[in-house]
N, C-alpha and C positions, 0 to 999 in steps of 0.2 A: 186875463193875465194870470188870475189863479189858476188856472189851468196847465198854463205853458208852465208855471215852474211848478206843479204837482209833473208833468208829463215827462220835466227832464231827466229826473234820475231813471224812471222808469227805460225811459232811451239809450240813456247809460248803459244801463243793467242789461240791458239788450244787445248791446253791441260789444259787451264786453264777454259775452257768454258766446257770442257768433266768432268773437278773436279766439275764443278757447277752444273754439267746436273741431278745426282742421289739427290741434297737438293732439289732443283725445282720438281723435281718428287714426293719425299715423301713429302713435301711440299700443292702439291696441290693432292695430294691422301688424306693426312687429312683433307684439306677443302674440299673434295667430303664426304669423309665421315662426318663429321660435320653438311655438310648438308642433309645426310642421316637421320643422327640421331636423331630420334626426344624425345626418353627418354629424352636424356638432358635439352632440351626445356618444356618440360611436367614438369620436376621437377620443372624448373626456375620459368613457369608458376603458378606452384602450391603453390610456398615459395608464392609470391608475392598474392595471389588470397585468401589464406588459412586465414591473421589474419581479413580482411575483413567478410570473409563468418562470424569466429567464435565468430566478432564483431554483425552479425545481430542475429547472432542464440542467444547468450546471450541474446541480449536485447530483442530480441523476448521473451526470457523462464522468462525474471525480469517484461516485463509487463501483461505478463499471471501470473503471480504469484501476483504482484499489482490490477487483475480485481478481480482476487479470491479473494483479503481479503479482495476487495469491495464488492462482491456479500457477504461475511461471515457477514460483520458488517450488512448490511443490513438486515439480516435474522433474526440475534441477535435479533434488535434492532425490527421487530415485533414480534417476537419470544415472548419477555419480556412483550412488551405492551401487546400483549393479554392474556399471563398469569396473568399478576397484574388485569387488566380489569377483568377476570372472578374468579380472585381469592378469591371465597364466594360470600354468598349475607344475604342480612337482617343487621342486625348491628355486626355481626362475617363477619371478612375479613382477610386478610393477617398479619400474626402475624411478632414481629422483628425478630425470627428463620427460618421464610421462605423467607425474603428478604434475608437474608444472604445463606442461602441453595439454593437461584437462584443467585444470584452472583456469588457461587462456580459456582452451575452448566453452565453458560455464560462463566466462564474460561477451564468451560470442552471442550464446545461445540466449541471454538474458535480456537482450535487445528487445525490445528500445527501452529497459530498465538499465538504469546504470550501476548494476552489482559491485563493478570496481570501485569506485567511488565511495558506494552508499550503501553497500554490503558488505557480507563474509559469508566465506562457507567454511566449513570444521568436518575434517576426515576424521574416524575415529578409527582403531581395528581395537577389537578389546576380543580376549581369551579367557576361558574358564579356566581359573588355576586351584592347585591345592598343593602351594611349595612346602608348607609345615606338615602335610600331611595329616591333619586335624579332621578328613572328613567333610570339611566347610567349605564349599566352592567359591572362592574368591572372581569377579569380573576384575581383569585385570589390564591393562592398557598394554600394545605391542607399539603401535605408535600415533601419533595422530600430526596431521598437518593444517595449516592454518595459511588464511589467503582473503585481503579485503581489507577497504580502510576503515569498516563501521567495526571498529574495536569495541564498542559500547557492548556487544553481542556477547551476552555471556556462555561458555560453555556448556551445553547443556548436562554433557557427561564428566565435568571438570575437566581441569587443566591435567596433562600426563606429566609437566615438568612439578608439578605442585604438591601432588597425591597422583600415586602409580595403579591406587584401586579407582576404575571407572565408576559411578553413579547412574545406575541403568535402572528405568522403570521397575516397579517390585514386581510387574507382571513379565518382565522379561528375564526369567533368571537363566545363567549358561548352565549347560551341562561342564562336564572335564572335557578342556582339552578342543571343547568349539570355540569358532572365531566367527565374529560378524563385526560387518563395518558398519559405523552409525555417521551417516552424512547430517547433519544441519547447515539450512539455508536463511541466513534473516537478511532482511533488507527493507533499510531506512525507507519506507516511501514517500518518496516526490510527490507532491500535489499536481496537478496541472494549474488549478486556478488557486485554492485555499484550502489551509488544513482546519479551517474553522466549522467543518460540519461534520470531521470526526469528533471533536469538542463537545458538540451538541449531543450527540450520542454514547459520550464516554469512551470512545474505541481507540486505542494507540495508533499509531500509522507504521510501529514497528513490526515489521511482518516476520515469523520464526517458522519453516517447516522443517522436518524432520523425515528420514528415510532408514529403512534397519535392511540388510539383507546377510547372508550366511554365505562366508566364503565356499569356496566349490574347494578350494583345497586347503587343509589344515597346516601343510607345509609354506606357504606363504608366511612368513613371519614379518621381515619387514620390507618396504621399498629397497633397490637395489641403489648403493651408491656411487652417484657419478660426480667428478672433481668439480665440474662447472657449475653445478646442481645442487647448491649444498640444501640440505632438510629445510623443507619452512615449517618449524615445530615449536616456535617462541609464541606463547598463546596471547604475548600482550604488546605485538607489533602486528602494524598493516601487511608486513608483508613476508611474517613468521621467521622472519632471519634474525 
C-alpha cells in the first residue's frame, strides 16, 4: 500500500509531462518554420522600406520637374529678347499688336507651366543717354512692358513709370546712344506633389531668368502704336493696362 501511494504522484508527473510533450512539439515546429520562412520577412521588410523609396522617388520627379521650368523660363526669356531685338529695323519696329501676339505666344510656348497664371515677363528697351551732357552715360528706359498675373515679381531693372533711369548690372554699362532689351522671366512654381522639399533645402520655388541682347537697330525707339492695343506698361497690374 506504501507503494501505490509513494507511485501515484510519480504517475501523475508522468502523464502530465506526456500532456505537455505534443504543445512543445507544434510549438517549436512553428518556430522552425517561422524561421524557414522568409516571405513573411520580405513582406515586413518591404512595408517598412517602400514609403522611404516612394519618398525619394517623388522628390526626385518634383525636382526634375523644378530644373524643367528653369531650363523653360530661361529659353523664354532669350527667346523674347532676341525677337524684340530683331524685331524691324530703320524707324518701323515692333508695333503694340505684336507685343501682345508674343505675350500670347510666351504663354503658348510655357506649356505645360502656367506662366499666365503664375508668371510674368518684363520687356525692358533701356538707352545710353547723356541729356545734360555731363559726360556721364546714363541707362535710360525707352520703354518697357509688363504681362502676367505673379505681380509679386519685382522688377529687375525697376519700374520705367517710377524712375526713368534703368538699374543695370555694374558689369553691364551702355555706351551713348546703344539700345538693349532686357527680358525677365519669373514663375511662381507649381509643385506637382509638395513644396515641402524645397523647404528642406532652403530654395524658393520662385523661379526669375533673365535675357539681355543689343538691338540691331538704334532707330527703334519705341513700339508702334495701335488704337485696339493700348501699352501694357503699368508695372503693378497683371495685365500692365
Amino acid at each position: 500500500m506504501g507503494d501505490g501511494v509513494a507511485d501515484q504522484p510519480l504517475g501523475h508527473h508522468r502523464r502530465a509531462q506526456r500532456s505537455r510533450e505534443p504543445h512543445l512539439v507544434s510549438a517549436r515546429a512553428l518556430l522552425i518554420r517561422l524561421a524557414r520562412e522568409r516571405r513573411a520577412v520580405a513582406m515586413l521588410e518591404l512595408a517598412l522600406v517602400m514609403p522611404l523609396f516612394l519618398g525619394f522617388v517623388l522628390t526626385g520627379l518634383e525636382f526634375a520637374n523644378w530644373v524643367m521650368a528653369n531650363n523653360r523660363a530661361q529659353r523664354l526669356a532669350s527667346m523674347t529678347a532676341d525677337l524684340v531685338a530683331q524685331s524691324g529695323v530703320g524707324s518701323v519696329g515692333a508695333s503694340e499688336k505684336q507685343i501682345y501676339d508674343l505675350f500670347s505666344a510666351i504663354d503658348i510656348t510655357a506649356q505645360p507651366f502656367d506662366l499666365r497664371n503664375h508668371g510674368r515677363v518684363v520687356i525692358s528697351s533701356v538707352k545710353g543717354t547723356d541729356n545734360d551732357e555731363d559726360g556721364i552715360i546714363e541707362e535710360r528706359f525707352l520703354w518697357q512692358r509688363f504681362d502676367g498675373n505673379y505681380v509679386a515679381a519685382t522688377p529687375l531693372l525697376g519700374c520705367a513709370r517710377s524712375n526713368p533711369l534703368a538699374t543695370l548690372p555694374t558689369s553691364r554699362a551702355l555706351p551713348l546712344d546703344e539700345i538693349l532689351f532686357h527680358v525677365q522671366v519669373t514663375y511662381d512654381y507649381q509643385p506637382l506633389i509638395s513644396r515641402r522639399p524645397f523647404g528642406w533645402i532652403d530654395l524658393g520655388t520662385a523661379i526669375t531668368r533673365t535675357a539681355t541682347y543689343r538691338a540691331r537697330s538704334t532707330q527703334f525707339q519705341t513700339p508702334s502704336p495701335v488704337n485696339q492695343f493700348p501699352a501694357k506698361s503699368k508695372c503693378t497690374t497683371a495685365d500692365g493696362l
